[in-house]
C-alpha positions, 0 to 999 in steps of 0.5 A: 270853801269856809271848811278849806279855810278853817282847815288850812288855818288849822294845819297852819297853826299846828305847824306854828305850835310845833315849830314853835314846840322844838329846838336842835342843838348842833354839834358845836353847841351847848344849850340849856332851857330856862324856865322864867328865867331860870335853867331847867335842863342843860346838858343837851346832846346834839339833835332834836329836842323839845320845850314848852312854847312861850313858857321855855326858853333856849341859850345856845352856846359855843362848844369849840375853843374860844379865843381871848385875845385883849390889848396889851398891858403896861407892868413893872418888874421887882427892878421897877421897869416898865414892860408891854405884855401881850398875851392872849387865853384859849378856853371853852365852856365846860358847865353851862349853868354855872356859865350862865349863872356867872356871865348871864351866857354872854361870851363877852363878859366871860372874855373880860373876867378872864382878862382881868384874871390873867392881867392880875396873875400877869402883874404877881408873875412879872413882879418878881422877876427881873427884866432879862427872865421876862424878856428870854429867861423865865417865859415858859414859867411863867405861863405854866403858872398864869395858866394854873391860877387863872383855870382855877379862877375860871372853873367859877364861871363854868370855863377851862382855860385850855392855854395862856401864852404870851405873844411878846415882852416890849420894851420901853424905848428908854430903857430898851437899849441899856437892857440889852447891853446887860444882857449881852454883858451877862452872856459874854461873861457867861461865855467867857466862863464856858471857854475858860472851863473847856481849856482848862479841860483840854489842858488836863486831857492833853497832859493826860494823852502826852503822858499816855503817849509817853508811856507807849513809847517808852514800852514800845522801845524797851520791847524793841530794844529787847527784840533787837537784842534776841535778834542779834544774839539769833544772827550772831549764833547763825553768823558762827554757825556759818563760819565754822562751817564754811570760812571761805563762803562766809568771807565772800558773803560778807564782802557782798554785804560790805559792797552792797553797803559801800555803793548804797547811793548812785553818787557815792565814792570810795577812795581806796589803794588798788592793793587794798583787801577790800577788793579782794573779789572784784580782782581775782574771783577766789579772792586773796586764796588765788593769789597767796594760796592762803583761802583760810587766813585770805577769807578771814582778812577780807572778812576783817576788811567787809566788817 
């Protein structure tokens, strides 16, 4: 019975020794293994690994993105105004001793020294600028150059800041309303500048397409004119050449063309004396020839009278 005991007890501390004896490292950690208090190794990869009991000791650190999220702080601007920035830095540990070596491993110191970081480059950044580039103009910049300083400020403590943004810019109430007023102020003027801009660009663009339509019109009249012309020399050539060849024919058509041109409208009257020629057709279906025997000189009167 006393050897199952001893045995037991054996196993027992065998299991101590070699739980003691191993550590893991997750997939979100970083560790290093100190040796009275000072690194011997780092750079562990995720799994099972060993150490010497009692004599090693492990740190295990957070691999993911961190969060520095500080209350807000009070800065002056080159107008010597008050305003309430509050911003927060993402960042991660990316060297493990020199994290170690600076902060001791405790993630709270390394939140404070970069806070310190961020309010100083804060304070330099907010100091040059006016109220209205803090307020909308300028923030962009601003954390670009915050975020450039403070990362080469960090890298000493084994960090990288991954981002600095600026959450909000709180006005003073004292001074809140009178900063707007400005503000809207310089924007009225910067619109009236734009407007006053853009009608005088209209103007020029309206006097430009005026002239242009000006100048179709008037090539476009002259070819019209010109068309017109040659179209009326065509028909007068046509007109003769009808004449000469049937007088009597053309003098009818012609008194067509005049009726049809007299009575246009529904409601036009025509006064005339019964024996005028211009009822030549409407009387006598040959015209003055049935009546004076004369086709020729009758068609040439009616043509007279139609024209």
């Amino acid at each position: 019975m006393k050897r199952v005991y001893i045995v037991v007890g054996i196993l027992g501390v065998a299991l101590i020794a070699l739980w003691a004896s191993t550590f893991t490292v997750a997939q979100n950690q970083l560790a290093i293994k100190l040796q009275l208090g000072d690194v011997v190794a780092s750079n562990y990869k995720p799994g099972l690994h060993f150490k010497i009991p009692f004599y090693n000791t492990v740190r295990k650190f957070d691999k993911r993105i961190l969060t520095m999220d500080a209350a807000p702080d009070k800065m002056l601007t080159i107008e010597k105004k008050n305003v309430i920035v509050d911003a927060f830095v993402k960042w991660r540990i990316v060297n493990t001793v020199k994290f170690f070596n600076a902060t001791g491993g405790d993630e709270q110191r390394a939140r404070e020294r970069l806070h310190e970081y961020v309010k100083n480059q804060l304070y330099n950044e907010i100091g040059k600028r006016k109220i209205v580039e803090v307020v909308s103009g300028q923030r962009s910049n601003i954390m670009q150059s915050v975020q450039q300083v403070v990362d080469q400020k960090a890298s000493d403590l084994g960090v990288k800041v991954v981002d600095v943004r600026i959450k909000k810019v709180e006005l003073p109430d004292k001074v809140l309303h009178s900063v707007y007023q400005r503000m809207r102020k310089e924007r009225n003027a910067e619109a009236a500048r734009y407007r006053a801009l853009g009608h005088q660009q209209a103007k020029t663009i309206r006097a430009k397409a005026q002239r242009k339509v000006q100048e179709i019109k008037a090539q476009a009249y002259r070819q019209a004119q010109e068309i017109r012309g040659e179209g009326d020399a065509a028909a007068a050539k046509i007109y003769a050449k009808a004449y000469k060849r049937d007088p009597e024919f053309y003098a009818f058509y012609r008194s067509l063309e005049a009726y049809k041109k007299s009575f246009n409208g529904k409601r036009d009257v025509l006064v005339l004396s019964p024996d005028s020629e211009f009822f030549d057709y409407f009387d006598n279906s040959q015209g003055r020839s049935g009546n004076s025997g004369q086709s020729a000189s009758a068609g040439g009167g009616s043509s007279g009278s139609a024209q």
